[in-house]
GUKOL-828505 format. One record per residue: x, y, z of N, C-alpha, C in turn; residue in one letter; chain; residue number from 1. Coordinates in steps of 0.2 Angstrom, whole numbers, plus 5000, padded with zeros to 4 digits. Example, Ala and Ser with C-alpha at 12.3 -4.5 7.8 and 13.67 -1.06 7.14 Angstrom:
<site <5066 4972 5039> <5062 4978 5039> <5066 4984 5039> 'A' 'A' 1>
<site <5064 4989 5035> <5068 4995 5036> <5064 5000 5039> 'S' 'A' 2>
This chain:
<site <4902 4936 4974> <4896 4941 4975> <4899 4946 4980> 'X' 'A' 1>
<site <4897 4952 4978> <4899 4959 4983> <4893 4961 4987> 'X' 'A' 2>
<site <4895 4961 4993> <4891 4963 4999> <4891 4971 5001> 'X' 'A' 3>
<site <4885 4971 5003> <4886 4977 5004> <4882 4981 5012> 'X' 'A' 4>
<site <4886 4982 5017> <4882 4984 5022> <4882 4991 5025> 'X' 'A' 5>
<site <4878 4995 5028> <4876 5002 5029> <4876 5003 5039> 'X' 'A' 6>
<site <4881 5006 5039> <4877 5009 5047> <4876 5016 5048> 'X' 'A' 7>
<site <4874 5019 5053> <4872 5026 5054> <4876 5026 5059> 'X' 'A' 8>
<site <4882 5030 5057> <4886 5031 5065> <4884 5040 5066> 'X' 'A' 9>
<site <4882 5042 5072> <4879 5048 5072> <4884 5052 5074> 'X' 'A' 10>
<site <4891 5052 5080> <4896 5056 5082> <4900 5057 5076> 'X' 'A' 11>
<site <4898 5055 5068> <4902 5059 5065> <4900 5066 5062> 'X' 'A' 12>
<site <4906 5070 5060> <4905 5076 5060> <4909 5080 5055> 'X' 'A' 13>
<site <4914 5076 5054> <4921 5081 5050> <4924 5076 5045> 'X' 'A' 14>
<site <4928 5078 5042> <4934 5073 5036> <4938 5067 5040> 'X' 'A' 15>
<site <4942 5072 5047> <4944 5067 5048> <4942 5062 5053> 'X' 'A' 16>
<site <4932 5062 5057> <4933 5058 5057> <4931 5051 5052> 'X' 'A' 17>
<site <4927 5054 5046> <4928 5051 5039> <4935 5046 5039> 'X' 'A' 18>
<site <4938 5050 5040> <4946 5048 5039> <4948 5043 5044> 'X' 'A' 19>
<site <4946 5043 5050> <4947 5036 5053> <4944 5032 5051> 'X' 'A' 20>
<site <4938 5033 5050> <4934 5027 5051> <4936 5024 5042> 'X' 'A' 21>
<site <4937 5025 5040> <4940 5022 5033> <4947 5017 5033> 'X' 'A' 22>
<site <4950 5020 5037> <4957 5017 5038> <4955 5011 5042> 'X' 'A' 23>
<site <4953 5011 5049> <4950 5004 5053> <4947 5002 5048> 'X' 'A' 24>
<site <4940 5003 5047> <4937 4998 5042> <4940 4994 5035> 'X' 'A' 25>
<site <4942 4999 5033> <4947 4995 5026> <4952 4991 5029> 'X' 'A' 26>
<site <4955 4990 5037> <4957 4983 5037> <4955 4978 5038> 'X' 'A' 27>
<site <4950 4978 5039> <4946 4972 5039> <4945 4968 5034> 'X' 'A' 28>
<site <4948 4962 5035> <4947 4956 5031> <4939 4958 5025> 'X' 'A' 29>
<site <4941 4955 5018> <4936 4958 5013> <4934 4964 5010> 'X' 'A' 30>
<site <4934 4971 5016> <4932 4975 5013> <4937 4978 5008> 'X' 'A' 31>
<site <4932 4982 5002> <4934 4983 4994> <4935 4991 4995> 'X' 'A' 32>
<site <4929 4995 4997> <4928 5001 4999> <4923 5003 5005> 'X' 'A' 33>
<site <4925 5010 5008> <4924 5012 5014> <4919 5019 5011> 'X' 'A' 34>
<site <4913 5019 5010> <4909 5028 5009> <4908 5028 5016> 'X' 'A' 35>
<site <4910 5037 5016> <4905 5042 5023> <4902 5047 5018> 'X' 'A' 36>
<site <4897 5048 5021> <4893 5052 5018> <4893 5057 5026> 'X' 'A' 37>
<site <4895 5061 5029> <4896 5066 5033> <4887 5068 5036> 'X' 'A' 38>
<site <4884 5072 5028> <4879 5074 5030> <4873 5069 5034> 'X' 'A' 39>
<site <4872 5064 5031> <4869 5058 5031> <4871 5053 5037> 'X' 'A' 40>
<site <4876 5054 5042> <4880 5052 5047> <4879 5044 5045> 'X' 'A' 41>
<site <4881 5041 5038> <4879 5034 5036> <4888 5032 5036> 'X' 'A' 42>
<site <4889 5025 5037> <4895 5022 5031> <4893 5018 5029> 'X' 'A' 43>
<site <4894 5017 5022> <4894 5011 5018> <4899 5008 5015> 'X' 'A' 44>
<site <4898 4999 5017> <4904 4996 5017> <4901 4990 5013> 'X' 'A' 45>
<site <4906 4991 5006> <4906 4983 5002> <4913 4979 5002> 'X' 'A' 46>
<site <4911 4973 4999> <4915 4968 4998> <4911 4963 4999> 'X' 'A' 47>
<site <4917 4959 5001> <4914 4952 5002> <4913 4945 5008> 'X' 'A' 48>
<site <4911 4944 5008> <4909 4940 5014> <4911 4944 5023> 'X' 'A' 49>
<site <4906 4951 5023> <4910 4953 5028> <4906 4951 5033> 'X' 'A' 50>
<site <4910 4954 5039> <4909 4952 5046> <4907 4956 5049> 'X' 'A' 51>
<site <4900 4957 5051> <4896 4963 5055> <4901 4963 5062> 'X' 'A' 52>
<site <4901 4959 5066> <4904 4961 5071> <4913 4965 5071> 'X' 'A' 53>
<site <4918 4961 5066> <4922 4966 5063> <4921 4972 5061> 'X' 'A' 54>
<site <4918 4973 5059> <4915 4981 5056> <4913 4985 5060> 'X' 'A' 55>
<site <4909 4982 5067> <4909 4987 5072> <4912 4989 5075> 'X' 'A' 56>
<site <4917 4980 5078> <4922 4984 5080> <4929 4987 5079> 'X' 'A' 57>
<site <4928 4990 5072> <4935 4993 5068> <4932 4999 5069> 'X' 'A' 58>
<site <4924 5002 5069> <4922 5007 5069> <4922 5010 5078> 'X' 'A' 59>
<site <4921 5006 5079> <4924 5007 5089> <4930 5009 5090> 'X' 'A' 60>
<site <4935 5005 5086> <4942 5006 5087> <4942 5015 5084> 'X' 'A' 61>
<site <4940 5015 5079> <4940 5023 5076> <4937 5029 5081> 'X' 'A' 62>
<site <4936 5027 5087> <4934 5028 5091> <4925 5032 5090> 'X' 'A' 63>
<site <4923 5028 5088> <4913 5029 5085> <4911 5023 5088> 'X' 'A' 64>
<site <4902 5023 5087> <4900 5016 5087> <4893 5018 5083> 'X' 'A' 65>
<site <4895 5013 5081> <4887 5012 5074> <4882 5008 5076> 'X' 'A' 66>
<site <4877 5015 5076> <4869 5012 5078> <4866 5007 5075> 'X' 'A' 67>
């Protein structure tokens, strides 16, 4: 079963930093895909079995933090 979980990181702003935060999060154990919707300051992240605190802190490492 594919999971799917949503944050609102608001300090994004441009592609690249879309483009970090895609890179950290796609290492994380399970994740399949990483959406940034820019306008929306939302990521959306599927796969499977993930791990909320992974995830944020891959989106920290990308130097953001997700409300």
């Amino acid at each position: 079963m594919t999971d799917t979980v949503t944050y609102t990181v608001p300090a994004i702003h441009c592609e690249h930093c879309a483009m970090s935060i895609r890179e950290e999060v796609g290492e994380v154990a399970g994740v399949e895909d990483v959406a940034v919707d820019l306008d929306a300051k939302v990521v959306t992240i599927t796969g499977r079995a993930l791990d909320d605190a992974a995830l944020r802190a891959a989106i920290e490492e990308a130097g953001y933090e997700a409300a």
